[in-house]
N, C-alpha and C positions, 0 to 999 in steps of 0.2 A: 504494500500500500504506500500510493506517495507519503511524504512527510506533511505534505502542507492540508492535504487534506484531513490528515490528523487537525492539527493545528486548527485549519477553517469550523471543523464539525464543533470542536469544544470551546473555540471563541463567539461563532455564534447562539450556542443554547446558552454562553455565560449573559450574553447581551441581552437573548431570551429572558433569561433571568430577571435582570437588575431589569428590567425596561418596566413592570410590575403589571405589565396585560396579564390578566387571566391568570393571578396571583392564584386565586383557590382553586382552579380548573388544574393548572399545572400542578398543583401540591399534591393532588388525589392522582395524577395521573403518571406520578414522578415514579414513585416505588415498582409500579407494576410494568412500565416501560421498561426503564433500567434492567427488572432483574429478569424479564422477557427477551431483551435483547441478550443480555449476560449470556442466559442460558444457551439461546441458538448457537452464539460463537464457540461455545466452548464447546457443544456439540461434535460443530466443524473441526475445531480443534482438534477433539477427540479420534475423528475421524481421519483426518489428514497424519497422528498419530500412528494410529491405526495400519495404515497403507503404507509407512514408512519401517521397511525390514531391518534397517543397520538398524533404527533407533531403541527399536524392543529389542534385539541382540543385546546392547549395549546397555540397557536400564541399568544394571547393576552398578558399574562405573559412575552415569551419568546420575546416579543418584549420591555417588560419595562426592564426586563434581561438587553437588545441588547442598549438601550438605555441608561444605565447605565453605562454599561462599555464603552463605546464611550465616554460619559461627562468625565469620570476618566481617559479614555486614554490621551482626549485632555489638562485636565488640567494636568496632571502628566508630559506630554509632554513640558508643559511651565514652570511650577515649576521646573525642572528639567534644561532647557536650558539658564532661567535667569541671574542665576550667574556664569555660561559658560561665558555667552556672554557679561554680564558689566566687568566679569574680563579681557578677551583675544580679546574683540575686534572684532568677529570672520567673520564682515561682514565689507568691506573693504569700503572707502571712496572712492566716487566721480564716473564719469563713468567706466565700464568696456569694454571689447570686447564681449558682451554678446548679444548684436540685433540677430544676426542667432539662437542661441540656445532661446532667449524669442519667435521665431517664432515655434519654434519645440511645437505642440501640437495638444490634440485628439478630432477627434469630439466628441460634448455633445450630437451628435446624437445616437453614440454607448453607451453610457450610457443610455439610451432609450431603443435601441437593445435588452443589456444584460438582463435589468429589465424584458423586455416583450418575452425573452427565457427562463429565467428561471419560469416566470406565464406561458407559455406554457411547459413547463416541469413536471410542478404540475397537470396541467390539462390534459395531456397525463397520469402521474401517477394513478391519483383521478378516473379515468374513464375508461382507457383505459385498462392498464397495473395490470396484474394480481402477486400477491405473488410471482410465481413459473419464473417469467421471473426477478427478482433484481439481480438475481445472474451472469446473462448474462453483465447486465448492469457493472454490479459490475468489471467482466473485460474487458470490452470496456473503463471503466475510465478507470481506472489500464493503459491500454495503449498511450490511448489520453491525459491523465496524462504527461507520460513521455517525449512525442514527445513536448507538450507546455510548459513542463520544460527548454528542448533541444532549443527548437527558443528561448525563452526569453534567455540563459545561451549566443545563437551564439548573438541575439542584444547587450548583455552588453559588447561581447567582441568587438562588431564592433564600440563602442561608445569609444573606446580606446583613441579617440584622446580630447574626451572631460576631460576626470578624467585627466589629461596630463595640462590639463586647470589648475587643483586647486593648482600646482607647483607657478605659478603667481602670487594666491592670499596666499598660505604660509599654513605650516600645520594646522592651527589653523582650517580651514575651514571642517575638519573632525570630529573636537567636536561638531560641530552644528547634525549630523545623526545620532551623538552616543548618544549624550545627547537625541535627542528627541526619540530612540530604549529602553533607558534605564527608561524614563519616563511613554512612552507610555506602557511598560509594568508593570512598578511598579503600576501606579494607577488600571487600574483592579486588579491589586492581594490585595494591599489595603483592598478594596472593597470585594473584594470576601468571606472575613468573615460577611460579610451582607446579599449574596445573595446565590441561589441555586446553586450553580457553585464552582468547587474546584479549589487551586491557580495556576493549572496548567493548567485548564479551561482559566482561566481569562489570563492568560498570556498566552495564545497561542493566545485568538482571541485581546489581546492590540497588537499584534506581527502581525499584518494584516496591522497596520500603514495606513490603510486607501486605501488598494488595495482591495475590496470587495470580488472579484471575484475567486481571486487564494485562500486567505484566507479561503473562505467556499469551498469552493473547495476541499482543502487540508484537514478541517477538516471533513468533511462531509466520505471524504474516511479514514482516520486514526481515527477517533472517533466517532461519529452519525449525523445524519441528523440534530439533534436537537442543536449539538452545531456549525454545518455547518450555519444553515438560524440565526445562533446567531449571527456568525460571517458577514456574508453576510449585516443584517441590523443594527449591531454596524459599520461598517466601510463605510458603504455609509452612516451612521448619519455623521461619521466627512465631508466625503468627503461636506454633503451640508451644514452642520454647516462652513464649511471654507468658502462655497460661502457668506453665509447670515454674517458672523461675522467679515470676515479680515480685512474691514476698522478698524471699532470699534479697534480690538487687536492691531494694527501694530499702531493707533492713542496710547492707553493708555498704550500697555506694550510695545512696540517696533517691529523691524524686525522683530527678531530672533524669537519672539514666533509665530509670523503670518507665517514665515516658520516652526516652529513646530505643528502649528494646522491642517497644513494641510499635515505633514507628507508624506507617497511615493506619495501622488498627485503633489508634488509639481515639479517632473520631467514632467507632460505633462498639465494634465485637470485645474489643478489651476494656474500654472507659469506665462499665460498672466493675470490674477489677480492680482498676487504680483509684478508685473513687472509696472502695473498701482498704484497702491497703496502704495508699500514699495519703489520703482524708480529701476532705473536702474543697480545699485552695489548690488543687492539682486538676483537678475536674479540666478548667476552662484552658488552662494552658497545654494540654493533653488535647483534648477537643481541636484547639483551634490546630495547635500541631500536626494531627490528623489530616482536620480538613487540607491545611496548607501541602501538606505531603502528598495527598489523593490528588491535588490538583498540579501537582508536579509531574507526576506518572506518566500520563498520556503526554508531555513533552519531553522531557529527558530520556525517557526511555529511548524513544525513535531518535532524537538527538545526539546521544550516544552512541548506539550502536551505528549509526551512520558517519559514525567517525571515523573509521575504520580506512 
């Protein structure tokens, strides 16, 4: 998929967004587009998977790969945020206005879902689907692509009144997204001179921040299958490395890194975790984290790896 059509799909639903037509039409209709789109691609995904021989030979590899760069995302991500945050302070003292937004979150059942769409995907590919049919596939993403770039772009701009929030807590609260984007990429590329993968490789799937789905996704269509399901299972490692570890982190190195281990989860599937764990003035700087990370993704990623 070009780059710019990336680009075009999620700058116009952002302007969607903010332009405030059809606030409550879009609100109801956000959830169920998004995760209808989701689904189809990963389908495909699944599918084009599926049809690709080296890449199932190779699963085993490509999963210590996948788990590699996850370990180096995450810890790059805290190495990175530390002395951010003991120098600037960056997560604010005492309660916030943050109860509404620690209620904003996905079900763990769609993570289920997603899992068991794209194993049906493989197995539609593996069995079903013939050579001569990928190329069809190939532009049905290419369009369902665009249109789930386009919902996500209209949700962030409808989420206007939350980023409006981080005015409150003070600019500082935007080093915590940057510091953990800059992390989370540097440690895969680190690494990359150890492993199979080139540093444009590695930093396109550290640049997944923990959003599985869009990440292989994205690279599955701009670069292969095999560095799509790389990404897919480096970024669901963090997403459950954050469930099994963020006492531990947020007990021995503090907030800030417990919100960097869990990177763009921590706008929805992880938030009522840190919200129990880290308290309640962690809430909005987690949240906005998230979102600012989520909205990262579908740029950097293709940004990245077209560096090459």
């Amino acid at each position: 998929m070009d780059f710019w059509i990336i680009i075009l799909s999620l700058v116009v639903g952002i302007v969607v967004g903010l332009s405030g037509i059809a606030d409550e039409r879009l609100r109801r209709i956000e959830d169920p587009f998004i995760q209808g789109a989701l689904l189809l691609l990963l389908v495909a995904m699944g599918i084009k998977i599926g049809t690709t021989d080296r890449l199932l030979v190779n699963l085993d590899s490509i999963g210590i790969t996948a788990l590699a760069l996850s370990s180096a995302s995450v810890l790059g991500s805290i190495l990175f945020i530390q002395p951010i945050s003991w120098k600037f302070r960056c997560i604010p003292e005492g309660r916030g206005d943050s109860d509404e937004i620690a209620k904003t979150k996905l079900s763990l059942g769609l993570t289920g879902i997603i899992l068991l769409t794209i194993v049906g995907g493989v197995a539609i590919g593996y069995f079903l689907v013939g050579d001569r049919f990928v190329s069809v596939f190939d532009s049905a993403v290419t369009f369902t692509l665009a249109l789930l770039l386009f919902a996500v772009g209209i949700s962030l701009g409808l989420n206007r009144r939350t980023f409006t929030r981080a005015f409150k807590v003070g600019w500082k609260v935007i080093l915590i997204p940057l510091s953990i984007a800059a992390g989370s990429i540097a440690g895969p590329v680190a690494l990359s001179f150890f492993l199979d993968v080139t540093c444009s490789e590695a930093a396109a799937v550290g640049a997944g921040f923990g959003w599985y789905s869009l990440s292989a996704i994205l690279l599955t269509e701009l670069h292969s299958p095999e560095l799509g399901t790389i990404a897919l299972m480096a970024n669901t490692f963090r997403e459950v490395f954050t469930f099994i570890s963020l006492p531990f982190i947020v007990r021995y190195l503090g907030k800030a890194a417990g919100i960097a281990t869990g990177g763009a989860t921590t706008m929805d599937v992880t938030l009522p975790l840190i919200k129990n764990v880290a308290g309640e003035e962690s809430v909005l700087p987690a949240f906005l984290s998230g979102a600012i990370l989520s909205g990262l993704v579908p740029v950097l990623v293709p940004l990245l790896i077209n560096l090459q």
